[in-house]
KOLTI-738462 format. One record per residue: x, y, z of N, C-alpha, C, O, CB in turn; residue number from 1; residue in one letter. Coordinates in Angstrom, 2 decimals. Glycine has a CB too. Layout:
BEGIN
X/Y/Z/X/Y/Z/X/Y/Z/X/Y/Z/X/Y/Z/NUM/A
...
//
This chain:
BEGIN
-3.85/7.20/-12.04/-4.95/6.55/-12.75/-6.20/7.39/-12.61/-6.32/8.28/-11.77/-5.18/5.12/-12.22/1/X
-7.27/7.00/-13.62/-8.43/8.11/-13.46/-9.63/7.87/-12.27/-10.59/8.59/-12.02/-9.24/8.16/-14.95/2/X
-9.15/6.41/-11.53/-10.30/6.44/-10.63/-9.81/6.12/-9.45/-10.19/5.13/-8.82/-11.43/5.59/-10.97/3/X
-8.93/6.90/-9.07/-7.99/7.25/-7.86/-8.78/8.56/-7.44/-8.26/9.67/-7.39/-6.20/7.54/-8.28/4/X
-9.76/8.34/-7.22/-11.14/9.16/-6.45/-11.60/7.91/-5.04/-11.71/6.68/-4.97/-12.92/9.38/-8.01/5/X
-11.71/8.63/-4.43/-12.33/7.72/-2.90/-11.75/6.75/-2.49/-12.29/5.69/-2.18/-13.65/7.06/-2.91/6/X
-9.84/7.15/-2.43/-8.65/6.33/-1.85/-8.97/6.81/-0.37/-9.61/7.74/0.12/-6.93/6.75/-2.51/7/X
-8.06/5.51/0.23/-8.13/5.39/1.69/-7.17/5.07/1.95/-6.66/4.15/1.30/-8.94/4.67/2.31/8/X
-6.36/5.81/3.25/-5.02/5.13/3.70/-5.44/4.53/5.38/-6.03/5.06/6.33/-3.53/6.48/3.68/9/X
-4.83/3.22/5.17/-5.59/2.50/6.44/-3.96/2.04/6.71/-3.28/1.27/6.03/-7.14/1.02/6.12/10/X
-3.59/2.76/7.91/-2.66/2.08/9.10/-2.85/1.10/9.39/-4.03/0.98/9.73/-2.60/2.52/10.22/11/X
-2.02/-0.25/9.49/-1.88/-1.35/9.52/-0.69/-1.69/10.06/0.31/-1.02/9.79/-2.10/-1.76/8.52/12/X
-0.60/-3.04/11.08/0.62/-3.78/11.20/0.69/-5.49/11.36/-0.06/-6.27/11.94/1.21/-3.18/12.37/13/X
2.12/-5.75/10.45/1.86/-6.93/10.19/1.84/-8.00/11.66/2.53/-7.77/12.65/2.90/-7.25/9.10/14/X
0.96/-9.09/11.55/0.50/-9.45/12.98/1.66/-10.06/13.48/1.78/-9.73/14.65/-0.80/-10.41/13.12/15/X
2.77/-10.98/13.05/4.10/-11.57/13.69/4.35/-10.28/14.26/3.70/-10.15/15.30/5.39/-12.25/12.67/16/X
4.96/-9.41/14.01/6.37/-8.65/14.22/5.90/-7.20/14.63/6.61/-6.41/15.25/7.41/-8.61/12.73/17/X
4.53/-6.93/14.16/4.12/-5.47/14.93/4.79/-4.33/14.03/4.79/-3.14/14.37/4.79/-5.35/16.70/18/X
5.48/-4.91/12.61/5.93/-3.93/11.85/4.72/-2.89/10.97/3.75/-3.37/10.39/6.89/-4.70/10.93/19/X
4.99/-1.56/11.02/3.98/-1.02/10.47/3.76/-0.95/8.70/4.63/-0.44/8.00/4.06/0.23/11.09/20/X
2.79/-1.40/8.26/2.22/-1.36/6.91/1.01/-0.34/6.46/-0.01/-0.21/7.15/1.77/-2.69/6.69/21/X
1.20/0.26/5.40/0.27/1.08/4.45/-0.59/0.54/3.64/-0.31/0.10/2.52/0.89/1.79/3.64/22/X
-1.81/0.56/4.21/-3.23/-0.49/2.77/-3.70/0.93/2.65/-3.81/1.81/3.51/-5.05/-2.14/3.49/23/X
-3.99/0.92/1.08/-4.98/2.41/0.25/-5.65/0.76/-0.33/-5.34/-0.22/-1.00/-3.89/4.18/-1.44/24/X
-7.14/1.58/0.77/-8.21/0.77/0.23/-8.33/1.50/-1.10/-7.90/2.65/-1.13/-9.62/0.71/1.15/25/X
-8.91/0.93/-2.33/-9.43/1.46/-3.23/-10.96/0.21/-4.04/-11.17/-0.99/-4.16/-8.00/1.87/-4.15/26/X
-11.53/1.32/-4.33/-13.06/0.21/-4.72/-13.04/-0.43/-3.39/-12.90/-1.62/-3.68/-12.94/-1.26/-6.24/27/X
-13.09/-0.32/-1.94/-13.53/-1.33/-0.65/-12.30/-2.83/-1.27/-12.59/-3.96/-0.88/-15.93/-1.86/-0.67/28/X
-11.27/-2.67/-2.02/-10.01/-3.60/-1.80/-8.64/-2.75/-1.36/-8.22/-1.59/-1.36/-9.69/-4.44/-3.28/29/X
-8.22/-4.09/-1.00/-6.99/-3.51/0.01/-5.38/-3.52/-0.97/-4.58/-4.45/-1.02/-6.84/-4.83/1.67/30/X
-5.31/-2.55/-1.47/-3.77/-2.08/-2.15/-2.30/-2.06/-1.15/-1.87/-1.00/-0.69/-3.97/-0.34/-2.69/31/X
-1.75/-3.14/-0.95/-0.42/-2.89/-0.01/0.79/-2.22/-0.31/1.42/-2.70/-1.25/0.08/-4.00/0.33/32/X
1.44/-0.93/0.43/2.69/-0.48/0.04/3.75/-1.26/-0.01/4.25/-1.92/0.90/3.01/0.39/0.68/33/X
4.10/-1.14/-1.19/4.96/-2.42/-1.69/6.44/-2.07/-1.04/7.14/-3.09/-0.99/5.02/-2.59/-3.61/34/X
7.16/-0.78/-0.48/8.01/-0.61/0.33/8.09/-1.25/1.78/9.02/-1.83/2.33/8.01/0.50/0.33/35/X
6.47/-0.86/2.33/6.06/-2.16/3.81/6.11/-3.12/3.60/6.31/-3.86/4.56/4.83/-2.38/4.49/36/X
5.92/-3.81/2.10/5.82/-5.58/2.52/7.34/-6.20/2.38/7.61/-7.29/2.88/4.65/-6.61/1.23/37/X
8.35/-5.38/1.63/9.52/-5.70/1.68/10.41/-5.44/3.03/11.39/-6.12/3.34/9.97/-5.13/0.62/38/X
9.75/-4.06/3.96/10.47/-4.16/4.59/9.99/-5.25/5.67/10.68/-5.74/6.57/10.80/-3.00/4.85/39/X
8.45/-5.56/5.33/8.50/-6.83/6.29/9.54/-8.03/6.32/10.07/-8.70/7.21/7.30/-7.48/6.08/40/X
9.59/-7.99/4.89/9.88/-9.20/4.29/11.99/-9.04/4.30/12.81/-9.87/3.92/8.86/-9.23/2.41/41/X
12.21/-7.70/4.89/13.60/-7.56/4.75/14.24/-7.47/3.55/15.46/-7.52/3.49/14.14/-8.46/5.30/42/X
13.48/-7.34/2.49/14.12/-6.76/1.79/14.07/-5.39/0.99/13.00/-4.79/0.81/14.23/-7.49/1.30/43/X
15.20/-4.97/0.55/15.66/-3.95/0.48/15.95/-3.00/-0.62/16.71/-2.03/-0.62/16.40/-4.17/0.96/44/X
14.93/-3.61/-1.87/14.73/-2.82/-3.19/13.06/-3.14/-3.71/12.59/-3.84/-4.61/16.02/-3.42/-4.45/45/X
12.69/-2.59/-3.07/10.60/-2.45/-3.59/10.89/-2.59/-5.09/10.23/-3.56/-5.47/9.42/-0.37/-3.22/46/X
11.76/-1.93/-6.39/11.75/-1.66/-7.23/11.68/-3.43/-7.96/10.81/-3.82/-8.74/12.77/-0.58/-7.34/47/X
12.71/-4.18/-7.50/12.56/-5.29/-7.98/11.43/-6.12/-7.70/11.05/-6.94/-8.53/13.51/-5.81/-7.74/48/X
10.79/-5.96/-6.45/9.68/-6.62/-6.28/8.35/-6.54/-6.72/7.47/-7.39/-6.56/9.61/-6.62/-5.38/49/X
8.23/-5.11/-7.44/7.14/-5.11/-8.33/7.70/-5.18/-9.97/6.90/-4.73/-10.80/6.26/-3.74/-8.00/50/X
8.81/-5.63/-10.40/9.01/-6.15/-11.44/8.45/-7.98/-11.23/7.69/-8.32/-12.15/10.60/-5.77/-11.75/51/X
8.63/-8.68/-10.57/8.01/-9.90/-10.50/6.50/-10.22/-10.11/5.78/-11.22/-10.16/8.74/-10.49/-9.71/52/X
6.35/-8.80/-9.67/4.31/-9.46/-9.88/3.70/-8.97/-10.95/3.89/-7.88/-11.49/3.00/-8.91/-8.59/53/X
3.01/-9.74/-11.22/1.96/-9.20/-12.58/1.62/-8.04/-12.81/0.89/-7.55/-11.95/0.71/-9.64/-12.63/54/X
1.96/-7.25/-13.89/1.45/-5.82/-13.94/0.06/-5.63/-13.79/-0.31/-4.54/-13.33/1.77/-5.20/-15.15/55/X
-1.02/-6.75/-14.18/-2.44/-6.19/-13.21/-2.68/-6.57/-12.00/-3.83/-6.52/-11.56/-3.72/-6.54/-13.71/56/X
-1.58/-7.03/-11.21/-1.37/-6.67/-9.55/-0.96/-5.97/-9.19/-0.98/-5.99/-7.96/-0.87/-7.20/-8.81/57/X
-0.12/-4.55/-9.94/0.45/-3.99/-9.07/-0.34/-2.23/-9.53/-1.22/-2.18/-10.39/2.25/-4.37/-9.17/58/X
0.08/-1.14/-8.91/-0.52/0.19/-9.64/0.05/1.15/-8.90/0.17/1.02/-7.69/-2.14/0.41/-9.67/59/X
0.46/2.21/-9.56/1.21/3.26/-9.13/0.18/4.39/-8.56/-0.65/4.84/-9.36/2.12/3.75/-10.33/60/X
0.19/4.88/-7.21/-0.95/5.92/-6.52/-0.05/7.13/-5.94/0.97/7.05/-5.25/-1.94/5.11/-5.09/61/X
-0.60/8.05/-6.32/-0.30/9.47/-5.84/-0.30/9.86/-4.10/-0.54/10.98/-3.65/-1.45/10.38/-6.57/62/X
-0.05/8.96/-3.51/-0.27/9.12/-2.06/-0.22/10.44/-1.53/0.04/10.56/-0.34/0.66/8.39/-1.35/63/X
-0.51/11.75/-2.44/-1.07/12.85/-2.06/-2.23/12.94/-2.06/-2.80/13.73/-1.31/-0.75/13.69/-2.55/64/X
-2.93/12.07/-2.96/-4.44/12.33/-3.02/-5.24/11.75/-2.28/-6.41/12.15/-2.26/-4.95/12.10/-4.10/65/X
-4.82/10.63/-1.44/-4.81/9.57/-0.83/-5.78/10.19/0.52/-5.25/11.17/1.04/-3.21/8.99/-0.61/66/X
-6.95/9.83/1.07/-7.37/10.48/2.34/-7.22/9.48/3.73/-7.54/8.30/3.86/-8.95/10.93/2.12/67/X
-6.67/10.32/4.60/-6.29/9.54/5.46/-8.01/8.89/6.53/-9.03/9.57/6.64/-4.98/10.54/6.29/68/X
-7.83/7.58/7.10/-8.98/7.64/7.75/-9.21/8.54/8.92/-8.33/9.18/9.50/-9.22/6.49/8.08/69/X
-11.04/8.52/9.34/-11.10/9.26/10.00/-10.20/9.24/11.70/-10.19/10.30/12.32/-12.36/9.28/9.84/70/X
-9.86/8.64/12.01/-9.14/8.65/13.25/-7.73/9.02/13.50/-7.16/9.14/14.59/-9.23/7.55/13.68/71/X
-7.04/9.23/11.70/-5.79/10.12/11.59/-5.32/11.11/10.99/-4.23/11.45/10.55/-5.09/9.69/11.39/72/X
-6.65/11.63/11.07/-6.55/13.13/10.46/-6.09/13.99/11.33/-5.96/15.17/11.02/-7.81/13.73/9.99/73/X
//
């Protein structure tokens, strides 16, 4: 997308289980890797799970461009 300028990747884990999750803040909101919330969630095809949320909930990011915060660089 064109304003995939001043992404943030913020290390996260979900608070039950201590499993680790990926938020790319973008605009100061929090974007969740939709592979972490399934594997929170145990399951085992991300692909289907962003077919059931709304296409203006979900957005595809280049997690190369992505800057990591300052404490994991």
């Amino acid at each position: 997308m064109d304003d995939e300028t001043g992404m943030v990747l913020v290390r996260s884990s979900f608070p039950v289980t201590g499993q680790p999750i990926r938020v790319v803040m973008i605009n100061d909101e929090p974007w969740f890797v939709t592979a972490d919330v399934c594997a929170v969630l145990g399951r085992t095809n991300p692909s289907w799970a962003t077919r059931i949320i709304e296409p203006k909930d979900t957005r595809t990011v280049d997690m190369r461009s992505v800057c990591l915060t300052s404490s994991e660089a």
